[in-house]
C-alpha positions as CSV (number, residue, x, y, z in Angstrom):
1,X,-0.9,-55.6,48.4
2,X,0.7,-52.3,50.2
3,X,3.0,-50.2,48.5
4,X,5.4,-48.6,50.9
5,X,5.8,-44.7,50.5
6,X,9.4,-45.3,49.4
7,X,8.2,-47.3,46.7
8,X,5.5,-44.7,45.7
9,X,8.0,-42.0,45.1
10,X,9.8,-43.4,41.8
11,X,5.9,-43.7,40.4
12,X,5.2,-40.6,41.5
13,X,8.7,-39.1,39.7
14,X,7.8,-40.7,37.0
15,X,4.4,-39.6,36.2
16,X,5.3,-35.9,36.9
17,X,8.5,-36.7,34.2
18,X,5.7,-38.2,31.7
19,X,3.6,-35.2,32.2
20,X,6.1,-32.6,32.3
21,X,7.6,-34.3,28.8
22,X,4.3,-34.1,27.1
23,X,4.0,-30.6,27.6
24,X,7.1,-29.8,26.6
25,X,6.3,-31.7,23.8
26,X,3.3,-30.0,23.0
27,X,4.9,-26.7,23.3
28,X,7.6,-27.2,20.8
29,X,5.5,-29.7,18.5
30,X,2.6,-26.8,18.2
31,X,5.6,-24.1,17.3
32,X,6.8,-26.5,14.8
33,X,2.9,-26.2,13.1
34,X,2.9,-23.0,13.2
35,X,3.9,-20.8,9.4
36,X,5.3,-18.3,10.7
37,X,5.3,-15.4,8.6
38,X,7.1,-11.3,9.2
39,X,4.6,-8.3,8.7
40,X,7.3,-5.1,8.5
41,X,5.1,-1.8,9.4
42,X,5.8,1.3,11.7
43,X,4.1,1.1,15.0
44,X,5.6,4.2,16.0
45,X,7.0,7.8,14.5
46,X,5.4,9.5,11.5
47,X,4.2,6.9,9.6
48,X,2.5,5.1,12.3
49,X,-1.3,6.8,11.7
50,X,-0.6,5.4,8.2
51,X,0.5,2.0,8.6
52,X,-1.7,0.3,11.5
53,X,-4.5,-0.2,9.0
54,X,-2.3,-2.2,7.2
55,X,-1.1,-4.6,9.8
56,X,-4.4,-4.7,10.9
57,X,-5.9,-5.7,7.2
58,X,-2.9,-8.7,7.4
59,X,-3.8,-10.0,10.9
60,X,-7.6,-10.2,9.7
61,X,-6.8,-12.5,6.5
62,X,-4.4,-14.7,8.7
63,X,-7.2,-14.8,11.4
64,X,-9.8,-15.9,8.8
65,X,-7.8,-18.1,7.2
66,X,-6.6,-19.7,10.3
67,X,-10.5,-19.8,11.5
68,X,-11.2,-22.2,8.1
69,X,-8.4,-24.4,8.8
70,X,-5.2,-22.7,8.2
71,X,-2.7,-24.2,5.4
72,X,-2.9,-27.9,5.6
73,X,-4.2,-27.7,9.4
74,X,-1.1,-25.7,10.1
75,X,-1.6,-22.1,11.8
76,X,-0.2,-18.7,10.5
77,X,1.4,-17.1,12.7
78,X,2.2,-13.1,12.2
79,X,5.5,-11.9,14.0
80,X,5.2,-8.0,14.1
81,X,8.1,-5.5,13.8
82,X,7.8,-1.5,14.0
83,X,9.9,-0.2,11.8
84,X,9.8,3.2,13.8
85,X,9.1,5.2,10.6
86,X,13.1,4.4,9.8
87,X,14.0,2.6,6.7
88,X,17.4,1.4,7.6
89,X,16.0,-0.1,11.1
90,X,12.9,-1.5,8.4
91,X,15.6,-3.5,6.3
92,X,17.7,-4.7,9.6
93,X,14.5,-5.9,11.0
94,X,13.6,-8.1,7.7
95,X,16.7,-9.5,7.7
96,X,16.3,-10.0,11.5
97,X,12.8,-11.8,10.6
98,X,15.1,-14.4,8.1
99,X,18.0,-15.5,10.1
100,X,16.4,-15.5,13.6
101,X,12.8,-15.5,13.3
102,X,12.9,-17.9,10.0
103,X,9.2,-16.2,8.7
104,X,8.3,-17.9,5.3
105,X,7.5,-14.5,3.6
106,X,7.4,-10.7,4.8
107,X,4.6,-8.3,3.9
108,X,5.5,-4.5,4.5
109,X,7.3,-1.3,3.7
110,X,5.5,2.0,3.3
111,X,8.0,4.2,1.4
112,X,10.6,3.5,-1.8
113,X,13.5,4.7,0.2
114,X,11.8,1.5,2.4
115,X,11.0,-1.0,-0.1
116,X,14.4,-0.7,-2.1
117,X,16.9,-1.4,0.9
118,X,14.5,-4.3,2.1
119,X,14.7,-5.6,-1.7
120,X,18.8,-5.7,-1.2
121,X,17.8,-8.5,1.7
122,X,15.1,-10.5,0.0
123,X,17.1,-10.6,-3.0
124,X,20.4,-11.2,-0.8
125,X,18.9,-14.2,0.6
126,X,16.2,-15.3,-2.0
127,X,13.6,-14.8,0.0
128,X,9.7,-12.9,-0.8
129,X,8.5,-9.8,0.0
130,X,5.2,-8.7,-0.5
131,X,5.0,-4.8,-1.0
132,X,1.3,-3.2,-1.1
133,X,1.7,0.4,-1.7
134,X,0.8,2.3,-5.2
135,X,4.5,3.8,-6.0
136,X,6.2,5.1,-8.8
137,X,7.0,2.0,-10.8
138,X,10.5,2.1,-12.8
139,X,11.2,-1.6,-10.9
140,X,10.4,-5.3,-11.1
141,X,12.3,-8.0,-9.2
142,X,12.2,-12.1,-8.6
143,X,12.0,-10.9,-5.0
144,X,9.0,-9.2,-4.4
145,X,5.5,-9.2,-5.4
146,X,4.0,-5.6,-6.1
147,X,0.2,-5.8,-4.8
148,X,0.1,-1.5,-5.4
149,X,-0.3,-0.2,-8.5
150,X,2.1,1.8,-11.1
151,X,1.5,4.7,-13.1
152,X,-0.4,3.2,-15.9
153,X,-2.3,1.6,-13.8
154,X,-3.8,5.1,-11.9
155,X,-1.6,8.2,-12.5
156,X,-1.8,7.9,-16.4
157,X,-5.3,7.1,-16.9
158,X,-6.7,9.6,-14.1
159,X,-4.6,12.7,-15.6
160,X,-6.1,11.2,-19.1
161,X,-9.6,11.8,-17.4
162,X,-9.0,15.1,-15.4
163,X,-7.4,16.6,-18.9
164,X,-10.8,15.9,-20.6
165,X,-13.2,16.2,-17.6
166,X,-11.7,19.0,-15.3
167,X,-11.2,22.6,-15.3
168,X,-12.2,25.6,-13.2
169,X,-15.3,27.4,-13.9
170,X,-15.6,29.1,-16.8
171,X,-13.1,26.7,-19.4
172,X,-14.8,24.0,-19.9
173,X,-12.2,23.7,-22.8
174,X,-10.6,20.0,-23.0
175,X,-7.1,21.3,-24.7
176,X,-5.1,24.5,-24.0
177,X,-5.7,23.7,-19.8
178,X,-3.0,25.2,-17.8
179,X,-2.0,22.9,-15.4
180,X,0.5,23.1,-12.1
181,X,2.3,20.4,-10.5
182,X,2.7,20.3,-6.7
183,X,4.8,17.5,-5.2
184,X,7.3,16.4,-2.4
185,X,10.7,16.3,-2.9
186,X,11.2,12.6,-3.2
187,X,11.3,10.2,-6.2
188,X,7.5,9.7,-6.0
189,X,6.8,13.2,-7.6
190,X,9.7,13.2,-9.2
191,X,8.7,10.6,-11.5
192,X,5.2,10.9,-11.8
193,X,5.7,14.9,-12.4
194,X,8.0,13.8,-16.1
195,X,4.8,10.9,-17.0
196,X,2.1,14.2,-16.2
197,X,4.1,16.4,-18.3
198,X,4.6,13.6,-21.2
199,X,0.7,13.6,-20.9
200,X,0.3,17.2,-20.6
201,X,1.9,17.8,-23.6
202,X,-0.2,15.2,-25.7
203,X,-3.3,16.7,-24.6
204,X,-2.2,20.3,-25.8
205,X,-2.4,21.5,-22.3
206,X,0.6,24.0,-20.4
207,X,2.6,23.3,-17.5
208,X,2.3,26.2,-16.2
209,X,4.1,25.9,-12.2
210,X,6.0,22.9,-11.0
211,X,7.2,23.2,-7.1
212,X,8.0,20.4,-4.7
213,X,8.0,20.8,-1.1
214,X,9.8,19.4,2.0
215,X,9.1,16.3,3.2
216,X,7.3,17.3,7.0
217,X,7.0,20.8,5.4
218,X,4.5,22.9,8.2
219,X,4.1,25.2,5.9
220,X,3.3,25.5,2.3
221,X,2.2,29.7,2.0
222,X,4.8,30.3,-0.9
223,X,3.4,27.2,-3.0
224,X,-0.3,28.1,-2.3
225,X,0.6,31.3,-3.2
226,X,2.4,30.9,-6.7
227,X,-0.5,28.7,-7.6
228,X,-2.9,31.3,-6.9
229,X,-0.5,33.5,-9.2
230,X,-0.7,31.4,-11.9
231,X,-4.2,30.4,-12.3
232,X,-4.4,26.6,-13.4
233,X,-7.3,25.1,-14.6
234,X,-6.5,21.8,-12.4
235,X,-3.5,20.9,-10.0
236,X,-2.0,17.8,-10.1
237,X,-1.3,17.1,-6.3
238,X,1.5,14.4,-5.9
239,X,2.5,15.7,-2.3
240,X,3.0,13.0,0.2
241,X,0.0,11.8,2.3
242,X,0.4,13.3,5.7
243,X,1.9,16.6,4.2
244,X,-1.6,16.8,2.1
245,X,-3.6,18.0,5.8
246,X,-1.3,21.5,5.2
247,X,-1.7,21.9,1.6
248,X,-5.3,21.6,1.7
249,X,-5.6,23.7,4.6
250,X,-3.7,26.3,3.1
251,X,-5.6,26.7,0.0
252,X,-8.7,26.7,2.2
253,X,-6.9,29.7,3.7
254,X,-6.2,31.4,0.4
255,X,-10.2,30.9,-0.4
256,X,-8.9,28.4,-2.9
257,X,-12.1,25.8,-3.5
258,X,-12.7,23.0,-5.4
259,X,-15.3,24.3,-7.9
260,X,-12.7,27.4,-8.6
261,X,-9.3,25.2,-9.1
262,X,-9.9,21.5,-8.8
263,X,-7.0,19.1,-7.0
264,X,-6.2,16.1,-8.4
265,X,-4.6,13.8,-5.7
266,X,-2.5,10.7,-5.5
267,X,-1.4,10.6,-2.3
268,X,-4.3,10.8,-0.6
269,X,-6.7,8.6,1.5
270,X,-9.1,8.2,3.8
271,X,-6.7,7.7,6.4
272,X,-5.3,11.2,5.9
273,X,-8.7,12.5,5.7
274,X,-9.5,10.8,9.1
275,X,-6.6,12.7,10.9
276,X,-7.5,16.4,10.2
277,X,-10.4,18.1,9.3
278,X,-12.1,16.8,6.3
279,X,-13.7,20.3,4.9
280,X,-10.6,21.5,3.1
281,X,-10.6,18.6,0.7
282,X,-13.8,18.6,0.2
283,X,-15.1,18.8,-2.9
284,X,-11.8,18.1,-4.9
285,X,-10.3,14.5,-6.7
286,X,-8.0,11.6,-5.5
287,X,-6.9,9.1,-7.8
288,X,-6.9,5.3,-6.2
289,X,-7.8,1.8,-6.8
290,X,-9.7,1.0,-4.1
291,X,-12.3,3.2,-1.9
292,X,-14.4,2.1,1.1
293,X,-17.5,3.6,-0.8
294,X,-16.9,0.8,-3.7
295,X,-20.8,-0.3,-3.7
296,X,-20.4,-4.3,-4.3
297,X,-21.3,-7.1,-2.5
298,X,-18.0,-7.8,-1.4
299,X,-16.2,-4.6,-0.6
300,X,-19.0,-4.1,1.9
301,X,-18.8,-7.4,3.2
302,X,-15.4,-6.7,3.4
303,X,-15.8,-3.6,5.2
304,X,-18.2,-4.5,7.7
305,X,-15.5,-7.8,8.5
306,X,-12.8,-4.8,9.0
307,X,-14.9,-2.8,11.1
308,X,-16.9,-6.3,13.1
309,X,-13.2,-6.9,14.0
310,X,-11.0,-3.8,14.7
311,X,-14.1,-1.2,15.5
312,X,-16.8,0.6,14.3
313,X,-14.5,3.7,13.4
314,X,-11.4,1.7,12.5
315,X,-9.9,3.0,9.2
316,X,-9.4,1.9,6.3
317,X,-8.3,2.8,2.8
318,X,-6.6,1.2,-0.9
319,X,-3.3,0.5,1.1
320,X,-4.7,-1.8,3.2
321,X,-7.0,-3.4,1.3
322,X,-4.0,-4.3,-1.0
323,X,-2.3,-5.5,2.1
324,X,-5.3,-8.0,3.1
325,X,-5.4,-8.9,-1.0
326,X,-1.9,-9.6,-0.6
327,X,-1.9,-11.8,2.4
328,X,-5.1,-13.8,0.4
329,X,-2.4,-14.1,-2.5
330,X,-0.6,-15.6,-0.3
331,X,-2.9,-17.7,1.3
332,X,-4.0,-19.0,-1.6
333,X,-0.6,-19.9,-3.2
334,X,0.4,-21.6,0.5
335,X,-3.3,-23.6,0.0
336,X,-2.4,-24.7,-3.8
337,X,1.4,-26.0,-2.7
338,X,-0.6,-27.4,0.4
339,X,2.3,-25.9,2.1
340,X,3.7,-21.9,3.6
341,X,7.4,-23.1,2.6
342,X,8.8,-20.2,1.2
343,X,10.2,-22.1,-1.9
344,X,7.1,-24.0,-2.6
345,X,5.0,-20.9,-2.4
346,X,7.2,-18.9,-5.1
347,X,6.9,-22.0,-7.7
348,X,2.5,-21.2,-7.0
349,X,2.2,-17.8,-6.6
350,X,2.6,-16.7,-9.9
351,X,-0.7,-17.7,-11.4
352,X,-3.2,-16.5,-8.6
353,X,-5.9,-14.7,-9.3
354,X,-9.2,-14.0,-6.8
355,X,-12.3,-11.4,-6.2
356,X,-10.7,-8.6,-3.8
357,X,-12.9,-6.1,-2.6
358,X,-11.4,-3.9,-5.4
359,X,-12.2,-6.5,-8.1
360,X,-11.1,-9.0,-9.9
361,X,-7.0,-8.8,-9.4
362,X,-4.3,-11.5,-11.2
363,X,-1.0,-11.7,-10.4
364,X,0.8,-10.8,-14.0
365,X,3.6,-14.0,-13.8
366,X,6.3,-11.4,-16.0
367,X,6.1,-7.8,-13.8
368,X,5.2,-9.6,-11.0
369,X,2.8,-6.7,-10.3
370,X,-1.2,-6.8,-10.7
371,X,-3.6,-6.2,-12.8
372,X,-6.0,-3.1,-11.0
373,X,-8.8,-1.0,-11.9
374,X,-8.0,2.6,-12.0
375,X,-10.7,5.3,-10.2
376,X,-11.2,8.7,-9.4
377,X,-13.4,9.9,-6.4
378,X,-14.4,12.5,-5.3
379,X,-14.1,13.6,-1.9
380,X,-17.2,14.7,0.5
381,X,-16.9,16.6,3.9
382,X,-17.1,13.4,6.2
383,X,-13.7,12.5,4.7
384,X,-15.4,9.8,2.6
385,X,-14.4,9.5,-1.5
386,X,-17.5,9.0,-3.8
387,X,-15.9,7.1,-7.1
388,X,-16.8,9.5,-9.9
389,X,-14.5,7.6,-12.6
390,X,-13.0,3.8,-13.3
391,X,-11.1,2.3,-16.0
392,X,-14.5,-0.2,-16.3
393,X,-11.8,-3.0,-16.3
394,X,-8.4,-4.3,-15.2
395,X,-5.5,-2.7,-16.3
396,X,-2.5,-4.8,-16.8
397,X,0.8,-3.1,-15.4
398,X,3.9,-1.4,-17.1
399,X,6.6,-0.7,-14.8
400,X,8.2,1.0,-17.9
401,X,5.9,2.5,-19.5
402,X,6.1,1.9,-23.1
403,X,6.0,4.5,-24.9
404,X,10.1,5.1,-23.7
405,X,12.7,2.3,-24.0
406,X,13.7,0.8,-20.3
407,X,17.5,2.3,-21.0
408,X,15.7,5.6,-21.9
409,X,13.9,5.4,-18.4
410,X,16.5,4.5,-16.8
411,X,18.6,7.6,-17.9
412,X,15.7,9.9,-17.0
413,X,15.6,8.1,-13.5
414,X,19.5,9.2,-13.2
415,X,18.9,12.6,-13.3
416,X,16.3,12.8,-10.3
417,X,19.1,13.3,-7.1
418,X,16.3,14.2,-5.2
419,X,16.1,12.1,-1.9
420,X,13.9,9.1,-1.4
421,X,11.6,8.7,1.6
C-alpha cells in the first residue's frame, strides 16, 4: 500500500511531538531527582584564598556520595554562591537559595558577623544551616548545626597545655609565666582573650600585654614592638588568619623566634601558611582539631582523595575537613530518612555519628555542636603542622562554658562593642 507524502506529514509531526515531549520530559523529570542543596562561600574578595578549600571539600563528599548511589537513587546537586567576602550579600544569597532556588540545606559562612545574620534567615524560615568553622562559641540554635569547635573544645585545653608545657628559654617554670595576648579587633579575640585570662589566672601566670589589631592591618610594628618590651614567656595569638602572614613576619623582623618567645595560634592553618612564606612560623604552635599530618588510615586516605581530585598541591586544612565531615553528616542523615527533605533530615540528624579523618565525631543532639579532639602542632618550614599534643579523646562541647552561668556570659558578651567580621 502507498502512502502519499501528504499523508506522511501528520506521522512525521507526530513522531517529532513524541520525541520532543520525551525530552522535555526527561529534562524536568531528572531536575525533579535531583536534592538540591546551597553551599554559601566567597569565591571572590578577601576571604576567597580561605574558603575554596571548603567548597571544594563539599563538592568531593556530594561527588562520592553521588558515585555510590546518591540518596535513594536521587542525585545531590550543589548550587554555588560567592558571597564576595560580604556578609550582608552572604545572608541575601541564603535567603535567595530558599525562596528561588528551594536547596534542602545550606553549608557555609566563614565569619560570625557571617554566620549570625545567615542564622536570622534559617531561623526566619525554619530551615538548616550547616556552619564548619571553630568560633567563639557563646551560641546554640534549632537552626544550625556547629561542625567547628568551641573553646572547650581547643582554646581551653591548648592554653591548659602551653601554661604547663611552654615558655621561652631559660623558665622552664609552669606558674608565675608572663603571658601577652595578641588579637583582632572582632568578637573572636574578644572572647577568647576573657576565657585565656580566666585560665591565666588559675594557673598563677600574669597577663602581662593585651593589644588587638585592625582587621586588614598591613602593619603590626607597635604590637611586635610592645611585646618585645615586655618579655612573655608565650603569646597567645588569636589574630585573624590572613592578618597572621604580617605578624609573623614582623616578629621575624624583630629577631623574635620560636625557641626565644613561643606563639600559640588559633587562627592559623595551612592555608595561611600556603600563601606567604612559611619560615616565620616556623617553629612556633597552632591550636586545631584537625591537621593534614594526622598519621591514620583514614586522614591519609582522605587526603590523597582531596588531592586525586582537586590536585597534587591543592590545600587543605581543619576548616574544610569539617566542611566534608559536615556534608557526610548530612549525607548520612538524608540516607537514614531515605530522603534530602529538609524536614525529614532535621527529625535524623541529631543522632549521627561516623569516622572523619579527624576521628570519631557525634553530633551532641542538646548543643547541636560536636564532639572533637583538641591538638596542638607544631609548625615546620614547608608550612606543614606536626601534632605535638591531643586531648587523647573527644571532647564534648560547652558553648557556655560552665564554670559562669549563661546570664553571667551573656552580660560579659554585652560589654564587647567591638565589631564583628
Amino acid at each position: 500500500m502507498n502512502i502519499s507524502r501528504k499523508s506522511r506529514m501528520p506521522l512525521v509531526l507526530l513522531m517529532v511531538l513524541l520525541i520532543g515531549g520525551a525530552l522535555v520530559w526527561h529534562h524536568y523529570s531528572s531536575g525533579k531527582l535531583s536534592i538540591r542543596i546551597g553551599v554559601l562561600h566567597s569565591l571572590s574578595g578577601p576571604m576567597a584564598a580561605s574558603e575554596k578549600p571548603l567548597i571544594d571539600a563539599i563538592q568531593l563528599a556530594i561527588e562520592e556520595a553521588n558515585a555510590a548511589g546518591g540518596i535513594g537513587g536521587q542525585k545531590i546537586e550543589a548550587v554555588v554562591a560567592d558571597c564576595r567576602s560580604d556578609a550582608t550579600y552572604c545572608a541575601q544569597q541564603a535567603e535567595r537559595m530558599i525562596t528561588e532556588e528551594h536547596v534542602q540545606a545550606l553549608f557555609g559562612c566563614w565569619t560570625t558577623d557571617c554566620r549570625k545574620k545567615v542564622k536570622k534567615v534559617v531561623e526566619e524560615h525554619r530551615h538548616l544551616l550547616f556552619y564548619a568553622l571553630r568560633y567563639e562559641g557563646m551560641e546554640q540554635s534549632p537552626n544550625i548545626i556547629y561542625g567547628g569547635a568551641i573553646p572547650n573544645q581547643l582554646v581551653m585545653p591548648a592554653v591548659n597545655w602551653a601554661l604547663e608545657n611552654l615558655g621561652k628559654e631559660g623558665n622552664p617554670e609552669k606558674h608565675g609565666k608572663r603571658v601577652y595576648l595578641a588579637g583582632s579587633d572582632y568578637i573572636f579575640s574578644q572572647v577568647l582573650s576573657i576565657l585565656i585570662k580566666d585560665m591565666a589566672s588559675a594557673h598563677g601566670a600574669v597577663v602581662v600585654g593585651e593589644r588587638y589589631q585592625p582587621l586588614g592591618a598591613a602593619n603590626m610594628d607597635d604590637l611586635v614592638a610592645d611585646i618585645a618590651g615586655q618579655q612573655p614567656d608565650i603569646v597567645f595569638n588569636t589574630i585573624s588568619g590572613p592578618d597572621n602572614n604580617v605578624f609573623f613576619k614582623t616578629l621575624k623582623k624583630n629577631g623574635i623566634v620560636a625557641a626565644m618567645m613561643p606563639v600559640l595560634s588559633f587562627g592559623v592553618t595551612e592555608v595561611e601558611l600556603k600563601g606567604a612564606e612559611t619560615a616565620p612560623m616556623a617553629g612556633h604552635y597552632a591550636a586545631r582539631n584537625y591537621f593534614r599530618t594526622i598519621p591514620t588510615h583514614e586522614n591519609q586516605a582522605f587526603v590523597k582523595r582531596f588531592r586525586d581530585r582537586f590536585g597534587e598541591h591543592a590545600l587543605l586544612d581543619s576548616p574544610a575537613e569539617a566542611s566534608y565531615l559536615n556534608m557526610r553528616m548530612w549525607i548520612q542523615a538524608a540516607l537514614e530518612a531515605s530522603s534530602g527533605d529538609l524536614h525529614k533530615v532535621q527529625r535524623t540528624i541529631l543522632r549521627q555519628s561516623l569516622l572523619a579523618p579527624e576521628g570519631i565525631v557525634s553530633l551532641d543532639p542538646v548543643t547541636r555542636h560536636v564532639w572533637k579532639v583538641a591538638r596542638v602542632g607544631r609548625s615546620r618550614e614547608d608550612g606543614q603542622i606536626d601534632v605535638v599534643w591531643d586531648s587523647g579523646k573527644p571532647l564534648e562541647p560547652a558553648p557556655f562554658p560552665a564554670y559562669r552561668s549563661r546570664e553571667e556570659w551573656n552580660h560579659l558578651l554585652e560589654t564587647i562593642t567591638s565589631p564583628q567580621p
